[in-house]
Wavefront OBJ file of the C-alpha trace (Angstrom):
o trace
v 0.000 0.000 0.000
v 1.143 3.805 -0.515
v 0.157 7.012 0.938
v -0.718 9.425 -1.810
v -2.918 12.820 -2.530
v -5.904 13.177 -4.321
v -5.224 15.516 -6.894
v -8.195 15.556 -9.186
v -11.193 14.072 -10.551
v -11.947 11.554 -13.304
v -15.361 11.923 -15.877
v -16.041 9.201 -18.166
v -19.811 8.570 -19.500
v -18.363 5.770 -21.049
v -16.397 3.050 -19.717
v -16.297 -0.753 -19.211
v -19.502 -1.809 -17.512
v -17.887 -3.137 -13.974
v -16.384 0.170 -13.590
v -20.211 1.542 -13.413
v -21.022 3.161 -9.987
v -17.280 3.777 -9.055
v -15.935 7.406 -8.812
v -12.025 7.733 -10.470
v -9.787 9.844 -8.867
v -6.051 11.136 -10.267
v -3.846 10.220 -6.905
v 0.155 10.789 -7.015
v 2.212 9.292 -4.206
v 3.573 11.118 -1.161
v 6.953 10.915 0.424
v 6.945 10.903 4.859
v 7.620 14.827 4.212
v 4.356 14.860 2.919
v 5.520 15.926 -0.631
v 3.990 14.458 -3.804
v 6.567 12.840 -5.818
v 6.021 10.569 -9.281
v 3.615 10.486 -11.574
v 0.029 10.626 -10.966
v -2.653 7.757 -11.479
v -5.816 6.729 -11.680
v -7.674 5.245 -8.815
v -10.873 3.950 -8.091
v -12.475 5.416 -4.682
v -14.373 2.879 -2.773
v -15.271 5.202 0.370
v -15.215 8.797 -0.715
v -12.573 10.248 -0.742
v -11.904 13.896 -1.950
v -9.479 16.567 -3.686
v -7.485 17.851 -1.336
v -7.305 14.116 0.863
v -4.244 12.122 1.843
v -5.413 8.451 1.143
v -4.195 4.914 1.376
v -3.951 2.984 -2.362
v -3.686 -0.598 -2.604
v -2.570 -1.489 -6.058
v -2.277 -4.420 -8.408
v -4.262 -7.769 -7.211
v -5.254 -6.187 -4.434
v -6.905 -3.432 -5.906
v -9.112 -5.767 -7.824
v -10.250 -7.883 -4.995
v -10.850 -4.903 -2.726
v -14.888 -5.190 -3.770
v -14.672 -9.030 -4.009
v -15.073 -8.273 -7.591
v -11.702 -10.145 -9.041
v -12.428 -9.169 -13.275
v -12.675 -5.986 -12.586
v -9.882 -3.792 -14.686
v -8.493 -1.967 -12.009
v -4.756 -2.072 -10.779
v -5.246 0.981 -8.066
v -7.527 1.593 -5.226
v -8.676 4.002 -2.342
v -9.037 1.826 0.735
v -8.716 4.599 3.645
v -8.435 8.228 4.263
v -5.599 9.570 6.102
v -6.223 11.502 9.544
v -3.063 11.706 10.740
v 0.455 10.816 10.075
v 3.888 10.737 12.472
v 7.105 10.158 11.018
v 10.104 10.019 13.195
l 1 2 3 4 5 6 7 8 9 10 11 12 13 14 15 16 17 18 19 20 21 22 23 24 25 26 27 28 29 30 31 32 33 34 35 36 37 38 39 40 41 42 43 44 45 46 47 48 49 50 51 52 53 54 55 56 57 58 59 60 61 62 63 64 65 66 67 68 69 70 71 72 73 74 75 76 77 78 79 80 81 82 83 84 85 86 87 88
């Protein structure tokens, strides 16, 4: 899992039909300094998350078995909102 940022929003009317009902989000990871660093992704938001947001992302396998939905075609998603973080 990674901590990222939710960075944006994605709009499609049309996409593949298990991806109906899910909101996409544009994420990019997060270093412990709290500073966004590669590239940004897609993710699909299973709890609501919102611009501005530091989230937990599970990606790959995981990401597709999140909803116990295994063919869906998503490598990326937002399992948990971030309320606090401590780095030492």
């Amino acid at each position: 899992m990674i901590i990222a940022k939710v960075i944006g929003n994605v709009w499609a009317t049309r996409k593949e039909e298990s991806l109906r009902g899910y909101k996409l989000l544009i994420v990019r990871q997060i270093n412990e300094k709290k500073q966004e660093v590669g590239d940004p992704f897609v993710a699909i938001d299973t709890i609501g998350a919102g611009v501005g947001e530091l989230v937990i992302v599970t990606t790959g396998s995981s990401a597709r078995k999140i909803e116990g939905k295994e063919e869906i075609p998503v490598d990326a998603a937002i399992v948990g909102i971030v309320d606090s973080m401590d780095v030492e």
